[in-house]
N, CA, C and O atoms as a Tripos MOL2 file, in Angstrom:
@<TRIPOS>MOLECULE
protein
  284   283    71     0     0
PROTEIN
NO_CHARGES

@<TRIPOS>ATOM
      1 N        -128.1270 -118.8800   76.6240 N.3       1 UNK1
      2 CA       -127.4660 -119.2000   75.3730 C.3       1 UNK1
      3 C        -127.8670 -118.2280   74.2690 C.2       1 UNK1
      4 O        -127.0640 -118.0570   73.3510 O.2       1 UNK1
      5 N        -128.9740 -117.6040   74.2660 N.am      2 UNK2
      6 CA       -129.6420 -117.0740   73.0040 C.3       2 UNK2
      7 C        -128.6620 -115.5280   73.0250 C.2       2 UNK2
      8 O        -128.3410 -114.8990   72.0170 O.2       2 UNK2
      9 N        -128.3240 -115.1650   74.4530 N.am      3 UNK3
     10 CA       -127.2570 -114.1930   74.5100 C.3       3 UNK3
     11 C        -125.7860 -114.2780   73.3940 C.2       3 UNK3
     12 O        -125.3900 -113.3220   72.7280 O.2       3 UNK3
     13 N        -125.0520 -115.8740   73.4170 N.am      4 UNK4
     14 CA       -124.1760 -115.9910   72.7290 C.3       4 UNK4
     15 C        -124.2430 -116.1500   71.2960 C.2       4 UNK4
     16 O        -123.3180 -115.9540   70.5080 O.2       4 UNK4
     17 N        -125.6720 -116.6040   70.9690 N.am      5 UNK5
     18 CA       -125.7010 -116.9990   69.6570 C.3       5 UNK5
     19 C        -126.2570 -115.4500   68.9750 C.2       5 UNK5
     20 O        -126.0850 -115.4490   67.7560 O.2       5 UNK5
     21 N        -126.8310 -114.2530   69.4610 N.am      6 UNK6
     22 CA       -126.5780 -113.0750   69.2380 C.3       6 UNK6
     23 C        -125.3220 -112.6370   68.7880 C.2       6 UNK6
     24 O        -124.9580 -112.2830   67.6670 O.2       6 UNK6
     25 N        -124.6310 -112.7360   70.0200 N.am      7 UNK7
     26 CA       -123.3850 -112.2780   69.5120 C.3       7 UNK7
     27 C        -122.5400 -113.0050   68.2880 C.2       7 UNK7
     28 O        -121.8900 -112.2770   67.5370 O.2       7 UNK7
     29 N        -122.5440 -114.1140   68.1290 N.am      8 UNK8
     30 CA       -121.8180 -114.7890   67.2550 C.3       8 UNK8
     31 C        -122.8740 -114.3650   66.0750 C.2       8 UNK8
     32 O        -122.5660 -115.1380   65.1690 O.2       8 UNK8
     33 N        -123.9110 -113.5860   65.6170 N.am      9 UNK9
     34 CA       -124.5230 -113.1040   64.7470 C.3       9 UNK9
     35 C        -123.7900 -112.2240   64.1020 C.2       9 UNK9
     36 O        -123.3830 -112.3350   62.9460 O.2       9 UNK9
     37 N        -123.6050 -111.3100   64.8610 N.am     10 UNK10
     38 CA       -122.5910 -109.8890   65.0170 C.3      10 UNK10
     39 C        -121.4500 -110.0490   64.7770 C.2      10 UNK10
     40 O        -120.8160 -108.9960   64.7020 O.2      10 UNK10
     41 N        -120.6840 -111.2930   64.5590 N.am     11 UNK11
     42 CA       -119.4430 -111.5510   64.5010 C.3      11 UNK11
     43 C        -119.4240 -111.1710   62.2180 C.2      11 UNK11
     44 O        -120.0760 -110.4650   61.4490 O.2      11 UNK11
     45 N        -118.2180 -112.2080   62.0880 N.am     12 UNK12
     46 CA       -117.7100 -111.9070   60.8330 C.3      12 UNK12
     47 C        -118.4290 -112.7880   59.7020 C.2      12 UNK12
     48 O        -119.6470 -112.6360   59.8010 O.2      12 UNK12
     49 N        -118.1550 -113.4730   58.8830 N.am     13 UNK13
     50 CA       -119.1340 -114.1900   58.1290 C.3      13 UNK13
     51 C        -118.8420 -115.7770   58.7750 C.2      13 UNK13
     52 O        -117.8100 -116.1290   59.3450 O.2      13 UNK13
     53 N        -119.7710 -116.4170   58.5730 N.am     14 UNK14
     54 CA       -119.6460 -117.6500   59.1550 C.3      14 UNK14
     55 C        -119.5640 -118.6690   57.9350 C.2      14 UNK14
     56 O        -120.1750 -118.6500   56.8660 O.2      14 UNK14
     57 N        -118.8280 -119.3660   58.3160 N.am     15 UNK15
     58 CA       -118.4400 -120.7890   57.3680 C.3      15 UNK15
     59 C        -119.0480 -122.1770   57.6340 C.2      15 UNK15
     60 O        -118.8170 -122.7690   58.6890 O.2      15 UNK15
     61 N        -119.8790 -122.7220   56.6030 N.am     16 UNK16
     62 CA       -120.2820 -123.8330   56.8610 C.3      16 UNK16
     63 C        -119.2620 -125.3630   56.9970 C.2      16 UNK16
     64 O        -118.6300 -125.7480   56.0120 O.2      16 UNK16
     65 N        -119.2230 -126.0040   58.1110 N.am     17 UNK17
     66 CA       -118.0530 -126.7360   57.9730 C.3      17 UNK17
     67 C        -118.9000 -128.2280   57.6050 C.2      17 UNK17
     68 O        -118.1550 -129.0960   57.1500 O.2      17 UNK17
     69 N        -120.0300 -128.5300   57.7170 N.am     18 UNK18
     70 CA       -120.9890 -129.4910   57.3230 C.3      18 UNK18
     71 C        -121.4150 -129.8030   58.0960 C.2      18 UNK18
     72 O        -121.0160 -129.4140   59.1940 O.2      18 UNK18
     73 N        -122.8110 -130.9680   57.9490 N.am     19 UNK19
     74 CA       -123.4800 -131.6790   59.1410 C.3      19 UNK19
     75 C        -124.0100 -130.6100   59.9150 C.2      19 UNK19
     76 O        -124.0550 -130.6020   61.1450 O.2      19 UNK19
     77 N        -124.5080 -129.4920   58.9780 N.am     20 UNK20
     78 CA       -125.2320 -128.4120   60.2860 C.3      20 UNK20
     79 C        -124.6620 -127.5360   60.9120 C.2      20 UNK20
     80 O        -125.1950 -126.5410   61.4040 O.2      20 UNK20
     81 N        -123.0140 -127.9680   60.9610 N.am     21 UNK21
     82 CA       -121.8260 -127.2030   61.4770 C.3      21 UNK21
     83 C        -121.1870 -125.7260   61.1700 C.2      21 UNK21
     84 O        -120.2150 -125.6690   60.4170 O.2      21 UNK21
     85 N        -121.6010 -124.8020   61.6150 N.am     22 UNK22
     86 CA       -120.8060 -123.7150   61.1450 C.3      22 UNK22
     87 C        -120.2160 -122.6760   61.8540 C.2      22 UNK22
     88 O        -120.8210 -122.3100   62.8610 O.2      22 UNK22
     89 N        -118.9970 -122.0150   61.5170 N.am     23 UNK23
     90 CA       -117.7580 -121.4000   62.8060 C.3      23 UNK23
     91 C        -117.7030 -120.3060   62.2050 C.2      23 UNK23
     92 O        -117.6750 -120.3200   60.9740 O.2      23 UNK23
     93 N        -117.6730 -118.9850   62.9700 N.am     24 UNK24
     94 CA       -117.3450 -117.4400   62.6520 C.3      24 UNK24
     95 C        -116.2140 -117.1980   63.5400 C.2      24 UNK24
     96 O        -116.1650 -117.6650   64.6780 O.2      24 UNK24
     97 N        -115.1660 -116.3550   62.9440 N.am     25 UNK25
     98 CA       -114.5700 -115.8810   63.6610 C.3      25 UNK25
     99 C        -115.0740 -114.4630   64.5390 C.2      25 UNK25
    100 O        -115.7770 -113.7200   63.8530 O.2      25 UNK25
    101 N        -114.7840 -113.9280   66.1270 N.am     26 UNK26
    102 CA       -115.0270 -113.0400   66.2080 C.3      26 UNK26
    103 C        -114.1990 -111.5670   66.4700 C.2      26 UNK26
    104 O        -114.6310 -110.4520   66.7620 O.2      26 UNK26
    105 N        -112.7290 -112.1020   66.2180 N.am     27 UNK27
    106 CA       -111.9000 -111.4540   66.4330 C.3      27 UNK27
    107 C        -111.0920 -111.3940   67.6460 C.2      27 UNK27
    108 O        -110.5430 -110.4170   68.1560 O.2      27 UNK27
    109 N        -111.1220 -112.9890   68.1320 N.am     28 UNK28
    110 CA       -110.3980 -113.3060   69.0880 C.3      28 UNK28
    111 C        -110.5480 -114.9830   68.6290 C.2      28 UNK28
    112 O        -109.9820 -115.7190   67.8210 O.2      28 UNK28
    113 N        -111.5330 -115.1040   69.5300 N.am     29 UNK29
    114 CA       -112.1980 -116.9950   69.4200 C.3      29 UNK29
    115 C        -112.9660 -117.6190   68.2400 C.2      29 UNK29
    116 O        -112.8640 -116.9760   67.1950 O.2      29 UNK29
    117 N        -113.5390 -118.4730   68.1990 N.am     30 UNK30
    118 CA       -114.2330 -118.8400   67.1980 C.3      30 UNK30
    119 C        -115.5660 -119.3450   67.7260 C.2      30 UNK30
    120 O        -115.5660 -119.9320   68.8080 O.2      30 UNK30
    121 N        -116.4700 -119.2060   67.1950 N.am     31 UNK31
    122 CA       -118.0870 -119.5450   67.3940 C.3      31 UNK31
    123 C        -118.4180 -120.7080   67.0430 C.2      31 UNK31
    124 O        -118.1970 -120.7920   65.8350 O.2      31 UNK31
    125 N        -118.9040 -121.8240   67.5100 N.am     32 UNK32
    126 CA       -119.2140 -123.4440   66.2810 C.3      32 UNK32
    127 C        -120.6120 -123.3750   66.6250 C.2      32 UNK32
    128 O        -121.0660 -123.3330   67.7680 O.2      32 UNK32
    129 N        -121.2910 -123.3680   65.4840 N.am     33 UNK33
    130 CA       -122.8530 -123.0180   66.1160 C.3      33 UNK33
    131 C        -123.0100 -124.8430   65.1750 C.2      33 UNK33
    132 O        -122.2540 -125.5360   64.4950 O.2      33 UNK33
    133 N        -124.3660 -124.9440   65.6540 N.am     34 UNK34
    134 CA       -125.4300 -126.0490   64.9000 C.3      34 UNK34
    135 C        -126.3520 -125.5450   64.8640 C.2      34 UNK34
    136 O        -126.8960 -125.0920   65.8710 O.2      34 UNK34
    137 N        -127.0900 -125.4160   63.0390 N.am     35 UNK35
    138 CA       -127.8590 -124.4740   63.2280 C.3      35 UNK35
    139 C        -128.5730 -125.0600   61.3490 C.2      35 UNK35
    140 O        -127.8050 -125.6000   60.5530 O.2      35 UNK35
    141 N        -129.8100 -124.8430   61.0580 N.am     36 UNK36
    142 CA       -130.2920 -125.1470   60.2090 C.3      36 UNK36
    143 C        -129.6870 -124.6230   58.8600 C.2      36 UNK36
    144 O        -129.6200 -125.2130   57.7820 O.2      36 UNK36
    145 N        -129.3380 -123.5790   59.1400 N.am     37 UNK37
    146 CA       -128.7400 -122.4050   58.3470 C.3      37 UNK37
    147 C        -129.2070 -121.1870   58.4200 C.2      37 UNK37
    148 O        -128.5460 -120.2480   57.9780 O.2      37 UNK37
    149 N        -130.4040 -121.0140   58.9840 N.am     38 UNK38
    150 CA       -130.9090 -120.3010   59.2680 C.3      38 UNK38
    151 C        -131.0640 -119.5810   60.8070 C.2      38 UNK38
    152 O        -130.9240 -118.3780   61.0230 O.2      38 UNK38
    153 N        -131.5060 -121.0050   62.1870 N.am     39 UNK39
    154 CA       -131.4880 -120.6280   63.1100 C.3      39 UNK39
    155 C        -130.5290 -121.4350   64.0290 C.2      39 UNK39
    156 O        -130.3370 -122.6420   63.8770 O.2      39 UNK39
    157 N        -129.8980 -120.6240   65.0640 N.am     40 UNK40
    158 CA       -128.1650 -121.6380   65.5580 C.3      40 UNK40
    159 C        -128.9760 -121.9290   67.2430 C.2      40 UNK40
    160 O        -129.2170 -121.1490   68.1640 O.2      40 UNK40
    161 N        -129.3010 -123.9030   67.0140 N.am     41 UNK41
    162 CA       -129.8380 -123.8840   68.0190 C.3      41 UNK41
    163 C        -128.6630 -124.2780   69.4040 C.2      41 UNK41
    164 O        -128.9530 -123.9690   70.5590 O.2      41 UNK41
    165 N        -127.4030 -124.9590   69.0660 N.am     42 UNK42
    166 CA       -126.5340 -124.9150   70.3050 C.3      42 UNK42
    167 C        -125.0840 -123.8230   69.5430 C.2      42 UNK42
    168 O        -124.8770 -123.6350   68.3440 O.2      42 UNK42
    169 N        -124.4390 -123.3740   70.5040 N.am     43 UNK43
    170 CA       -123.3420 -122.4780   70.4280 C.3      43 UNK43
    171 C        -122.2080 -123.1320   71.1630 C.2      43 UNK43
    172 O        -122.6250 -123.8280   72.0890 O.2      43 UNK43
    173 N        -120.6250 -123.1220   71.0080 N.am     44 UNK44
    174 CA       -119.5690 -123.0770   71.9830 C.3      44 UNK44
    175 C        -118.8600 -122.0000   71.2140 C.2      44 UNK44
    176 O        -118.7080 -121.7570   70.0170 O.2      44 UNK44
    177 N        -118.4130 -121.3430   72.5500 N.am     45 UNK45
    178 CA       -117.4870 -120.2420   71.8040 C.3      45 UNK45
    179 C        -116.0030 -120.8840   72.5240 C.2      45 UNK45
    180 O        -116.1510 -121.5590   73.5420 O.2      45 UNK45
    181 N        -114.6630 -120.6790   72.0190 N.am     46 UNK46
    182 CA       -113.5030 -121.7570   71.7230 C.3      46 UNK46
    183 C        -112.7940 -120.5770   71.6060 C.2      46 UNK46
    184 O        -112.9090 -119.8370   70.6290 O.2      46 UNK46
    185 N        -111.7600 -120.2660   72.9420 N.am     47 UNK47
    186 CA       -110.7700 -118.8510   73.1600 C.3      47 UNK47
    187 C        -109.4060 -119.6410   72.3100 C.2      47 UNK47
    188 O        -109.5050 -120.8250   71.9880 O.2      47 UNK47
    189 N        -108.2300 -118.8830   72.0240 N.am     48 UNK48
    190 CA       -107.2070 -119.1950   70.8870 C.3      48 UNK48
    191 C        -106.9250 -120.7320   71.7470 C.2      48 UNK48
    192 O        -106.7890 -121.8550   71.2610 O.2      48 UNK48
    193 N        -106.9030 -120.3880   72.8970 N.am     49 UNK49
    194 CA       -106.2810 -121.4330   73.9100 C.3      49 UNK49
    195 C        -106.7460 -122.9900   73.6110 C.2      49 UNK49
    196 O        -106.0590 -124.0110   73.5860 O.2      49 UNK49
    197 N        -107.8590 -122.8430   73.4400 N.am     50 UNK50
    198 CA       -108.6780 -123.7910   73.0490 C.3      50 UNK50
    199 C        -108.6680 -124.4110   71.5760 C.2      50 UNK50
    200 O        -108.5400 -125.5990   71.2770 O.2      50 UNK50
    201 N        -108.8310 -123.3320   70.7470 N.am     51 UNK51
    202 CA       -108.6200 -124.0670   69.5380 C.3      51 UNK51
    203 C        -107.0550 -124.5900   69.1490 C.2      51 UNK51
    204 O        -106.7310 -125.4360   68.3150 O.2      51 UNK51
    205 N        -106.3250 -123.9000   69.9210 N.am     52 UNK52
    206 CA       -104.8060 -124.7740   69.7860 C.3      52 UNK52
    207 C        -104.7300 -125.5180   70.1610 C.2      52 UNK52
    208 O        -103.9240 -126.0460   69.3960 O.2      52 UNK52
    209 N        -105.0800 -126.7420   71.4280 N.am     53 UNK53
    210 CA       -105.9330 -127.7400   71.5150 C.3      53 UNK53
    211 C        -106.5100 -128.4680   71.0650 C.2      53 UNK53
    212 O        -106.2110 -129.6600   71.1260 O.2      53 UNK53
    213 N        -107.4840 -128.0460   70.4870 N.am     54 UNK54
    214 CA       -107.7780 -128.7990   69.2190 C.3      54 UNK54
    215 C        -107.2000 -129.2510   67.8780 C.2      54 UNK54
    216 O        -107.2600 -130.2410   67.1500 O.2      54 UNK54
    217 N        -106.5100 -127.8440   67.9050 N.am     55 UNK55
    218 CA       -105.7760 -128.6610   66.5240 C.3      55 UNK55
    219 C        -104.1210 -129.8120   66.8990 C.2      55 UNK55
    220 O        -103.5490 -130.6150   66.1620 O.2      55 UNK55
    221 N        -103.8290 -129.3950   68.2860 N.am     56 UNK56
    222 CA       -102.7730 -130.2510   68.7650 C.3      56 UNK56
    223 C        -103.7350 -132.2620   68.7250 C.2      56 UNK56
    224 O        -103.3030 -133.3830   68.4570 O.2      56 UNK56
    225 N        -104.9510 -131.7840   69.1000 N.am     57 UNK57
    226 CA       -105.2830 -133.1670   68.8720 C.3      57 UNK57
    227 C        -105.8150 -133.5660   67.8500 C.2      57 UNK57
    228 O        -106.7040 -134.3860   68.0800 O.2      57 UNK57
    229 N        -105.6900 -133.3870   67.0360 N.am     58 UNK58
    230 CA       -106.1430 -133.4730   65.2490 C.3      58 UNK58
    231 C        -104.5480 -133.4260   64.6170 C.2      58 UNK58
    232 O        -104.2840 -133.9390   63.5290 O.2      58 UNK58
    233 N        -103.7920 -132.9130   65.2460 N.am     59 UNK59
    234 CA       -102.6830 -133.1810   64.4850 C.3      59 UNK59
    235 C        -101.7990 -134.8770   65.2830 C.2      59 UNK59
    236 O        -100.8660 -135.5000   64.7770 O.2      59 UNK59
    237 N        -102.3410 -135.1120   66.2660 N.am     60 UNK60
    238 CA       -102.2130 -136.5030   67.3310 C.3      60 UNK60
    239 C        -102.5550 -137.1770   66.5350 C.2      60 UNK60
    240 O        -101.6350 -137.8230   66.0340 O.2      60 UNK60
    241 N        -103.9250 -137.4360   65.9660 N.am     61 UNK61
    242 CA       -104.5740 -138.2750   65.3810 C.3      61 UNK61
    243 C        -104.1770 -138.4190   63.8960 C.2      61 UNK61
    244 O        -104.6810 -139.1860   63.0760 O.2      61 UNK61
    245 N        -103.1230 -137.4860   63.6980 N.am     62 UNK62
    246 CA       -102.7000 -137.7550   62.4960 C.3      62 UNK62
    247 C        -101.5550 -137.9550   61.9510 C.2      62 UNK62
    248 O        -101.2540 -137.8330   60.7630 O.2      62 UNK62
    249 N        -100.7250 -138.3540   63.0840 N.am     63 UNK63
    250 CA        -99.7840 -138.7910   63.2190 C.3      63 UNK63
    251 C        -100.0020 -140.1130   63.8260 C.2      63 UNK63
    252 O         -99.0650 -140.9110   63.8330 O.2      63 UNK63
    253 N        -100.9750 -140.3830   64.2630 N.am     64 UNK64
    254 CA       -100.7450 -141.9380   64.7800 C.3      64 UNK64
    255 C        -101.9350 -142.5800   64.1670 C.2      64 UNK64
    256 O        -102.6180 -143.4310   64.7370 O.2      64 UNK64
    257 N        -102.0990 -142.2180   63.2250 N.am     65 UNK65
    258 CA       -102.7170 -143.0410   62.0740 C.3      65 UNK65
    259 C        -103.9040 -142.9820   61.7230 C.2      65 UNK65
    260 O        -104.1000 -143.7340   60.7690 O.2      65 UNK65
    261 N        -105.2790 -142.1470   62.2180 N.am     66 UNK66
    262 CA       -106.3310 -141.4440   63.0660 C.3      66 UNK66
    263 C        -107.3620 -142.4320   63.1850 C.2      66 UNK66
    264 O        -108.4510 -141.9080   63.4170 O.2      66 UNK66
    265 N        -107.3960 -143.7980   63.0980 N.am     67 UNK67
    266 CA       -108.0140 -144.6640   63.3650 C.3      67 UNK67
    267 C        -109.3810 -144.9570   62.5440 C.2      67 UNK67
    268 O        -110.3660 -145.5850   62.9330 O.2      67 UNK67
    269 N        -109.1460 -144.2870   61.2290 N.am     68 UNK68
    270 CA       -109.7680 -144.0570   60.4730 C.3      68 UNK68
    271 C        -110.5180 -142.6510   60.0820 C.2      68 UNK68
    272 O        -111.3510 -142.3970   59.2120 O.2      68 UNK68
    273 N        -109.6980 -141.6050   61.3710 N.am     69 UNK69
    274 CA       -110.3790 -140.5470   61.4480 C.3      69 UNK69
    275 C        -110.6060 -139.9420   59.7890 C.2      69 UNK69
    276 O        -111.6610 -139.4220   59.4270 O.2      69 UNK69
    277 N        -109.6560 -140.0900   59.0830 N.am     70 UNK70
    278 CA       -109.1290 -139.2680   57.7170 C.3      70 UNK70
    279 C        -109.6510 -139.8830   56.8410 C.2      70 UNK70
    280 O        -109.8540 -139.1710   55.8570 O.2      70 UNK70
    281 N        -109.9520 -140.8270   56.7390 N.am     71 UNK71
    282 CA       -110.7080 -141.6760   55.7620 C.3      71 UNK71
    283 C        -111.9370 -141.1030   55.2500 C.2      71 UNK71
    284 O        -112.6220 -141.7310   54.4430 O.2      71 UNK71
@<TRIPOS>BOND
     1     1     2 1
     2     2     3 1
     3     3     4 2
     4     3     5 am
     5     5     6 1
     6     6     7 1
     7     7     8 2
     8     7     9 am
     9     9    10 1
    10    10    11 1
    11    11    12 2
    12    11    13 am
    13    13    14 1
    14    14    15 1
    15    15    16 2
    16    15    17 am
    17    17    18 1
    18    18    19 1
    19    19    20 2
    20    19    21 am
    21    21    22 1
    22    22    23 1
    23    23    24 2
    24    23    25 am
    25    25    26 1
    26    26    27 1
    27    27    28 2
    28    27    29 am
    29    29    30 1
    30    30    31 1
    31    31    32 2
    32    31    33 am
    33    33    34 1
    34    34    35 1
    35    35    36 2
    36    35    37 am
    37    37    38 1
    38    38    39 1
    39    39    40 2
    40    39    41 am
    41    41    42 1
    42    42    43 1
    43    43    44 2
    44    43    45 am
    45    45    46 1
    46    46    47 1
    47    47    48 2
    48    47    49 am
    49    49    50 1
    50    50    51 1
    51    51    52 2
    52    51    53 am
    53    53    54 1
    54    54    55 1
    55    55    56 2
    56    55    57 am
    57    57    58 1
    58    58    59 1
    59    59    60 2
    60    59    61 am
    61    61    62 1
    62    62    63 1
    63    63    64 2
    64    63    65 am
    65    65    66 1
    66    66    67 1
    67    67    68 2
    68    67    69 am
    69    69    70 1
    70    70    71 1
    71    71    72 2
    72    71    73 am
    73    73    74 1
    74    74    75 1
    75    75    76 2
    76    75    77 am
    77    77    78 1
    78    78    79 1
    79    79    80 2
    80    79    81 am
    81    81    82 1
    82    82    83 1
    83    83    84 2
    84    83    85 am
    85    85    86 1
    86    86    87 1
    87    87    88 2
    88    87    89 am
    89    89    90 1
    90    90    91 1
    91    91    92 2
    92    91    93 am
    93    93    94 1
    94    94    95 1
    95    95    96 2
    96    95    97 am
    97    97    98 1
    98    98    99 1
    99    99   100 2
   100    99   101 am
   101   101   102 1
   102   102   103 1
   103   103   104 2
   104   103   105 am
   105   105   106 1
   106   106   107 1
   107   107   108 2
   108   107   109 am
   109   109   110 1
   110   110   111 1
   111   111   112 2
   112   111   113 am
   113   113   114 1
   114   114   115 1
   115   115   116 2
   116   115   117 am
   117   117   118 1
   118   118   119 1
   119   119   120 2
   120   119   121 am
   121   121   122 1
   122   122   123 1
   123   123   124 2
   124   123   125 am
   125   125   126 1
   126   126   127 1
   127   127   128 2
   128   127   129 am
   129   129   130 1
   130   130   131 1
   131   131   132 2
   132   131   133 am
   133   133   134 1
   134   134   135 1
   135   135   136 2
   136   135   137 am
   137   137   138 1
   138   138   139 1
   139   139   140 2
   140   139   141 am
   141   141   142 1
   142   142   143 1
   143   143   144 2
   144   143   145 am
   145   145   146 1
   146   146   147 1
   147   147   148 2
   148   147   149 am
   149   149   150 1
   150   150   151 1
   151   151   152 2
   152   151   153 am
   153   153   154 1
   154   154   155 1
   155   155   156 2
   156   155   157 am
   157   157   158 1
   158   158   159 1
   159   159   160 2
   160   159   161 am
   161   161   162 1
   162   162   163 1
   163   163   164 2
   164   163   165 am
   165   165   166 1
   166   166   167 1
   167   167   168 2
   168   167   169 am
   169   169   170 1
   170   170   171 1
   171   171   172 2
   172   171   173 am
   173   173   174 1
   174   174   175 1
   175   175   176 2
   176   175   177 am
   177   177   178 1
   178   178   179 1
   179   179   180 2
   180   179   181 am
   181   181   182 1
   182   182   183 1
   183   183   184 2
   184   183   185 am
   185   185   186 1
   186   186   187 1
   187   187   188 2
   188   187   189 am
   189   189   190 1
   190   190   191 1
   191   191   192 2
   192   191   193 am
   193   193   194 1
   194   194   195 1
   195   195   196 2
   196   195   197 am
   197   197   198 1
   198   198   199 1
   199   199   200 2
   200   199   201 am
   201   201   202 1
   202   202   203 1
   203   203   204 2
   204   203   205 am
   205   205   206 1
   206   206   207 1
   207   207   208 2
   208   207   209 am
   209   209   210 1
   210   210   211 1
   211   211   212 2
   212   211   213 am
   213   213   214 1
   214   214   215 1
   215   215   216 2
   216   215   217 am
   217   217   218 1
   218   218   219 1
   219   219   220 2
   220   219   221 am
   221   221   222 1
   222   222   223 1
   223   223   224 2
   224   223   225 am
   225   225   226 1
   226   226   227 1
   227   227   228 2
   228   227   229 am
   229   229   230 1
   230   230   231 1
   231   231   232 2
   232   231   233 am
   233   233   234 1
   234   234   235 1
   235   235   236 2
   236   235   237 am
   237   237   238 1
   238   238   239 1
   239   239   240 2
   240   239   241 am
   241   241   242 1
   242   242   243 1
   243   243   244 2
   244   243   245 am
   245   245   246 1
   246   246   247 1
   247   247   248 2
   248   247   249 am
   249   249   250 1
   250   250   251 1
   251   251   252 2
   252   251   253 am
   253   253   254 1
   254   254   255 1
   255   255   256 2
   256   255   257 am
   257   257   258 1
   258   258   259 1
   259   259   260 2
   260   259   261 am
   261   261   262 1
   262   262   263 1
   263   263   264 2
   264   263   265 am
   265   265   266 1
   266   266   267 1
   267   267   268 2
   268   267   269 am
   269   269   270 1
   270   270   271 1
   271   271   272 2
   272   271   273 am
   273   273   274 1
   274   274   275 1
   275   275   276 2
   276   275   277 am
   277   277   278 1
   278   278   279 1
   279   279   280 2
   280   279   281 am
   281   281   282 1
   282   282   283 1
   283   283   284 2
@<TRIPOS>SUBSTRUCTURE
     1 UNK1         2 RESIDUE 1 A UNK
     2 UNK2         6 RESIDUE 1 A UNK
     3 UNK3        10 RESIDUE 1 A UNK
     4 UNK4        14 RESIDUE 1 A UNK
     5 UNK5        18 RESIDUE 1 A UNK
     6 UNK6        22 RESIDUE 1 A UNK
     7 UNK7        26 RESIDUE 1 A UNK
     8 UNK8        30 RESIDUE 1 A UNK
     9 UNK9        34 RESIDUE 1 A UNK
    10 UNK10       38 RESIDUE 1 A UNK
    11 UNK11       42 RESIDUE 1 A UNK
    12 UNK12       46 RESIDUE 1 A UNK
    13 UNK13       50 RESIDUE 1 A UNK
    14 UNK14       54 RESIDUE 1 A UNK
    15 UNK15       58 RESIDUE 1 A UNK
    16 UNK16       62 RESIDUE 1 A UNK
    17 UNK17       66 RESIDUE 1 A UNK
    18 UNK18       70 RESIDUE 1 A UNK
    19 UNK19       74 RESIDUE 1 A UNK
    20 UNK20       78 RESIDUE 1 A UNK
    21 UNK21       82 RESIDUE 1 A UNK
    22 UNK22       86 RESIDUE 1 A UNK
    23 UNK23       90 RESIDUE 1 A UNK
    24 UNK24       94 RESIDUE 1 A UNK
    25 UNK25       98 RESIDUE 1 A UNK
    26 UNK26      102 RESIDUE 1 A UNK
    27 UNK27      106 RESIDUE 1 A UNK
    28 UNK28      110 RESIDUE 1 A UNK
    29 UNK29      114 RESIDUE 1 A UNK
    30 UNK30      118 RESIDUE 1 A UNK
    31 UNK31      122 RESIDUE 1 A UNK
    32 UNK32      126 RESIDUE 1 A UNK
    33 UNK33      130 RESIDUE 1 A UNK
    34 UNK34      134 RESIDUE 1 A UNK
    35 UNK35      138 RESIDUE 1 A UNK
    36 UNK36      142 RESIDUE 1 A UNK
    37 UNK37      146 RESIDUE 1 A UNK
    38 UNK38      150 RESIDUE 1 A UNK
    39 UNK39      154 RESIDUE 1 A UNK
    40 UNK40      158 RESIDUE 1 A UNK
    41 UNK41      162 RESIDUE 1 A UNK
    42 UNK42      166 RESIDUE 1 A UNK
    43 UNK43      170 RESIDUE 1 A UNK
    44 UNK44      174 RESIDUE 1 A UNK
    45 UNK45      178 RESIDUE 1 A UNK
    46 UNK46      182 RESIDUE 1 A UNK
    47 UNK47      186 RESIDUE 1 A UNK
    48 UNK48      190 RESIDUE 1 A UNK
    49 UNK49      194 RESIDUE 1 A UNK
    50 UNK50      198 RESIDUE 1 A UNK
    51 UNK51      202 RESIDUE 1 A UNK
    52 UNK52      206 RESIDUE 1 A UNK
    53 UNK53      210 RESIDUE 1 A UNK
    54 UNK54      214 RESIDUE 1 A UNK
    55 UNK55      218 RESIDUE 1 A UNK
    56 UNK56      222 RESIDUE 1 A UNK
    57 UNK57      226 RESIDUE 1 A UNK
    58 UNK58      230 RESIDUE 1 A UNK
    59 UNK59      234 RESIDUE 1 A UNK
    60 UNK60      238 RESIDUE 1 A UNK
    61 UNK61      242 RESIDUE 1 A UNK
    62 UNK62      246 RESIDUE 1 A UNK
    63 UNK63      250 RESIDUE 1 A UNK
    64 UNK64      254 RESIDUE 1 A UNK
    65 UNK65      258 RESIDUE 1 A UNK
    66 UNK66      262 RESIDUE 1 A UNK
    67 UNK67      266 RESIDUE 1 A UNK
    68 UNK68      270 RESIDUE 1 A UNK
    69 UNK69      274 RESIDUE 1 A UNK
    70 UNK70      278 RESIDUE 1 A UNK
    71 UNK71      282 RESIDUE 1 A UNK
């Protein structure tokens, strides 16, 4: 892992999304590290394929009412 979270170093600036959460783009995928702010102790890296996926199910949940997700 310490291989990927290198690289997602090297990537572009990273955005804090909260709760520890923060995503860089690297010029393809996106990086979601958890990380103090300082050091990123888990990584997933998320190809376009994937994050369209994700947002197909975030846009599910928000259309069918998100079960409080939005609240």
């Amino acid at each position: 892992m310490d291989r990927h979270i290198m690289a997602k170093d090297r990537a572009g600036q990273k955005c804090y999304l909260g709760d520890g959460v923060y995503v860089v783009h690297d010029g393809l995928g996106v990086w979601l590290t958890a990380e103090d702010g300082m050091v990123a102790t888990e990584a997933i890296y998320m190809e376009p394929s994937v994050v369209k996926k994700l947002n197909e199910f975030i846009q599910s949940l928000a259309r069918d009412g998100g079960g409080g997700f939005f609240q």
